[in-house]
C-alpha positions in Angstrom: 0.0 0.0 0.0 1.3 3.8 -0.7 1.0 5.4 2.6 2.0 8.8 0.5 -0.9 11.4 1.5 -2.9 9.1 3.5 -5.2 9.7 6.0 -5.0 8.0 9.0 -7.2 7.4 12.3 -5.7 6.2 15.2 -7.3 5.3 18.7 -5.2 5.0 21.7 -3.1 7.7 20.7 -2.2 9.2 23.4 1.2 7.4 24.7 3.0 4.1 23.8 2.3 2.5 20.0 -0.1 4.8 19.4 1.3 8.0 19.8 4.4 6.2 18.1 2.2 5.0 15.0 1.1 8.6 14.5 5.0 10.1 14.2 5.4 7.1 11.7 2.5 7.8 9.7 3.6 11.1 9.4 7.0 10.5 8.6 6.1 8.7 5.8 3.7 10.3 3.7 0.4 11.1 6.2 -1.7 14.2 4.8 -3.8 14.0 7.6 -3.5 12.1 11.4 -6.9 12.1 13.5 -5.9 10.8 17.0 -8.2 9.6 19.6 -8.2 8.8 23.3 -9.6 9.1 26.5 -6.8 11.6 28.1 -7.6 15.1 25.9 -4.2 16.8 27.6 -1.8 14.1 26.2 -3.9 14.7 22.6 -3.4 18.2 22.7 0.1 18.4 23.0 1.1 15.2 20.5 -0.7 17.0 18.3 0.9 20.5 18.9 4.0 18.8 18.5 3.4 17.1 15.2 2.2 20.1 14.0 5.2 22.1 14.8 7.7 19.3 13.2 5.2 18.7 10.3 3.1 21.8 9.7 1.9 20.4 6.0 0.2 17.5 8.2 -3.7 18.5 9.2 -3.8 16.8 13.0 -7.3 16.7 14.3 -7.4 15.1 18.1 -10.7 13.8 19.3 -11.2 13.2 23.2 -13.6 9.9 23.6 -14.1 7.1 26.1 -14.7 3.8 23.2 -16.2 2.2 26.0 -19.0 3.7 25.6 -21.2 2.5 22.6 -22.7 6.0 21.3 -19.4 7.3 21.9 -18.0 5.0 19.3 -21.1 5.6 16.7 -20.7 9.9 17.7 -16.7 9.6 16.9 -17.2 7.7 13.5 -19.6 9.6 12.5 -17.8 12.9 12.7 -14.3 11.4 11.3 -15.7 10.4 8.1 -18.1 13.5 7.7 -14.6 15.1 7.6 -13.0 13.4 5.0 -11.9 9.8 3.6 -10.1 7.6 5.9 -7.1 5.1 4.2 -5.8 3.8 7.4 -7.7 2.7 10.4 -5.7 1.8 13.7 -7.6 -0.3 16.5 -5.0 0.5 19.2 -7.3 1.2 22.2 -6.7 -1.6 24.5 -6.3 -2.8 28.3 -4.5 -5.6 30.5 -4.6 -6.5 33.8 -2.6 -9.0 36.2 -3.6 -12.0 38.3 -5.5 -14.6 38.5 -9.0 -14.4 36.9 -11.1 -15.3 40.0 -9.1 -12.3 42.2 -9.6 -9.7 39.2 -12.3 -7.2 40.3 -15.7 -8.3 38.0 -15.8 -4.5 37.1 -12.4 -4.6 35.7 -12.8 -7.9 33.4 -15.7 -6.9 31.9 -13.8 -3.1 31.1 -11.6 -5.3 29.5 -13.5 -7.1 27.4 -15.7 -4.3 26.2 -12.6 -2.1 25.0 -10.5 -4.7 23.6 -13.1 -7.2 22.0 -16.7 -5.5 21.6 -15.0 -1.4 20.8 -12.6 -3.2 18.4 -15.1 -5.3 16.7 -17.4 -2.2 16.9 -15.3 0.1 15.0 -13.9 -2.5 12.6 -17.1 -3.1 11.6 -18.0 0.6 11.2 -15.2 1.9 9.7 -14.8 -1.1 7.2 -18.4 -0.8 5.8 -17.8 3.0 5.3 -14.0 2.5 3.8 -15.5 -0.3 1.2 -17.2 2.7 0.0 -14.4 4.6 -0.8 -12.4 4.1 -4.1 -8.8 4.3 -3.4 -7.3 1.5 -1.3 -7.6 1.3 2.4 -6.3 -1.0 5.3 -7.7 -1.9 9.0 -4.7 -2.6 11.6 -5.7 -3.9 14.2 -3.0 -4.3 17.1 -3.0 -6.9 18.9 -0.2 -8.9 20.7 2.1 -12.3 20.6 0.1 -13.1 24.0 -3.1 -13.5 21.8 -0.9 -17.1 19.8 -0.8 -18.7 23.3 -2.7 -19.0 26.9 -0.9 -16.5 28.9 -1.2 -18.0 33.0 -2.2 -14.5 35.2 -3.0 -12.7 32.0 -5.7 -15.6 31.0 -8.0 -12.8 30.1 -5.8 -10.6 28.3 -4.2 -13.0 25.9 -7.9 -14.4 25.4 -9.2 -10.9 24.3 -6.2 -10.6 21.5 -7.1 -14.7 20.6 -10.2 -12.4 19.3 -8.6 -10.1 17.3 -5.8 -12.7 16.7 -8.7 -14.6 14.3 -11.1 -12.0 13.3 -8.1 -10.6 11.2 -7.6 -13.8 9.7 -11.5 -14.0 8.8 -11.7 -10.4 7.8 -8.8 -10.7 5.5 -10.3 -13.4 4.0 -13.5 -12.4 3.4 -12.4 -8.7 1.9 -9.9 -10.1 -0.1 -11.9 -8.9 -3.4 -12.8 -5.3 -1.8 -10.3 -2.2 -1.3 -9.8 -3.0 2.0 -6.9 -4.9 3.5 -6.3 -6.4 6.6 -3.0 -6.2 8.5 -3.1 -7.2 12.6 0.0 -6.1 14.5 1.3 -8.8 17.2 4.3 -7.3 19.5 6.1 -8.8 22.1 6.7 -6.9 25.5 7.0 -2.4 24.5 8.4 -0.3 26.3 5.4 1.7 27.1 3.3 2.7 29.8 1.1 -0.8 29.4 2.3 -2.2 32.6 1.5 0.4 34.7 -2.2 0.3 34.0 -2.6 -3.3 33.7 -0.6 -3.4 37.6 -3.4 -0.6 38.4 -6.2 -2.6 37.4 -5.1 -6.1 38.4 -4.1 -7.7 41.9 -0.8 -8.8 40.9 2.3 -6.3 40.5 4.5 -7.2 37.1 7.9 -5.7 37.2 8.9 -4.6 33.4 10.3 -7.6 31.5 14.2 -6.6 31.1 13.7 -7.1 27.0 11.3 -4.9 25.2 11.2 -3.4 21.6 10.5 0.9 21.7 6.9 1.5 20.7 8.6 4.0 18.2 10.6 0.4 16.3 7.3 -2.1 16.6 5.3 1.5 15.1 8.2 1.4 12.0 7.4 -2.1 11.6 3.8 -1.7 11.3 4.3 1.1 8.6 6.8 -1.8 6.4 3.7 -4.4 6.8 0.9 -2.5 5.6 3.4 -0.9 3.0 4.4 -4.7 1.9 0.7 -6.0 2.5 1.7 -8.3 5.7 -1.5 -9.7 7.2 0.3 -10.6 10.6 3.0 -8.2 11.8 5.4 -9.1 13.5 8.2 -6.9 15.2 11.6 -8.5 15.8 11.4 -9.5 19.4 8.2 -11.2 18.2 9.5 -13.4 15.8 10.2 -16.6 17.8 6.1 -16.4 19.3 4.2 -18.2 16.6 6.6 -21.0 16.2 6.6 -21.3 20.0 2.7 -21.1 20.5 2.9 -23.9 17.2 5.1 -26.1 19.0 4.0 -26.1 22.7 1.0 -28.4 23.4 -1.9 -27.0 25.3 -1.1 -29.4 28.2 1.9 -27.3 28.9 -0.1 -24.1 29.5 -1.9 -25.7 31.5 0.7 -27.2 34.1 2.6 -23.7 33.8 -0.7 -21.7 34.8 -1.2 -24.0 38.2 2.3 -23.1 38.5 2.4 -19.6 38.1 -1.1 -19.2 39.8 0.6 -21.0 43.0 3.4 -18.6 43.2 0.4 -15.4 42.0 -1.3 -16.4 44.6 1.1 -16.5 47.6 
């Protein structure tokens, strides 16, 4: 795909891959960014600064909480009354840590409607109105090597990217004679603020993992996939995941999960 003078949308843009994915889209050919997220201050100021770097680039920002459902139909609605959209980022998302049965109910099911039912939500949205459009477009959704394998104290988690794991697959299948492609970004452990929420909203404390890719390298890897038309991304410190989730059996999970749940729960 040419990314030259593309216009891109972009949710969770306010720190990490997202905020990284919008300096890459910009870097390589993005006419105009619209980034959205719940924290309007972190917005405000990416987009100041893109703006300043890039003053060419139109940045619109767009304060919304995609957990809400009318939120999600009021925010599409307004982005494509303001123009065409060529590139769609899903990169509003949520972990937590622990064992399911300690996790508070409240915070399970906030996890499941932002990273399954808002992803699916908007995907289905934005790809019935991007059909109509007649220049190429792609959907990337991110999701993560934790959705190739069970994931013991993070069950719920790596369950939720399964999801988005397999509906790219179907998806790319399925438009595969329309204008839309399909591309669904799996990292490995970032270097971003992820951690920090998921410790907030769980009941066990995970210290950053001592090897991590920068959002701003798994971002540049994302723009080379949808620019080589890569269904499944893969950063480099991802690579070895899918031939280890192929080569484990499910048993294995299993016995590691009673494990790690022993140690979680002591």
């Amino acid at each position: 795909m040419n990314l030259q003078d593309t216009h891109w949308l972009i949710t969770g843009a306010s720190a990490g891959i997202g905020a990284a994915l919008a300096w890459a889209a910009v870097e390589h050919g993005a006419k105009r960014v619209v980034l959205v997220a719940r924290r309007a201050d972190k917005l405000r100021q990416l987009a100041q600064n893109i703006q300043e770097k890039f003053p060419g680039v139109e940045v619109i920002w767009i304060e919304a909480d995609l957990l809400e459902e009318m939120t999600r139909n009021n925010m599409v609605e307004q982005v494509f009354s303001g123009g065409r959209i060529d590139v769609w980022v899903n990169n509003a998302g949520m972990g937590s840590n622990g064992c399911f049965d300690q996790l508070p109910t409240s915070s399970v099911l906030k996890m499941v409607r932002l990273n399954v039912e808002a992803l699916a939500h908007l995907s289905s949205l934005a790809v019935q109105r991007m059909k109509q459009q007649p220049q190429r477009s792609a959907l990337l959704q991110v999701g993560s090597v934790a959705g190739l394998m069970p994931v013991p104290t993070m069950g719920l988690y790596a369950a939720t990217k399964a999801f988005v794991t397999s509906l790219t697959d179907s998806l790319s299948g399925e438009l595969s004679g329309t204008s839309v492609q399909v591309h669904c970004l799996s990292p490995a452990p970032v270097k971003t603020e992820f951690l920090d929420v998921a410790n907030a909203e769980g009941v066990l404390v995970r210290q950053q993992v001592p090897i991590a890719q920068s959002a701003r390298s798994v971002a540049l890897s994302a723009i080379r996939g949808l620019k080589w038309n890569i269904t499944h991304i893969y950063p480099w410190l991802a690579w070895p995941f899918p031939l280890l989730a192929w080569l484990t059996p499910r048993w294995v999970w299993r016995v590691t999960g009673k494990v790690a749940a022993r140690i979680a729960r002591q």
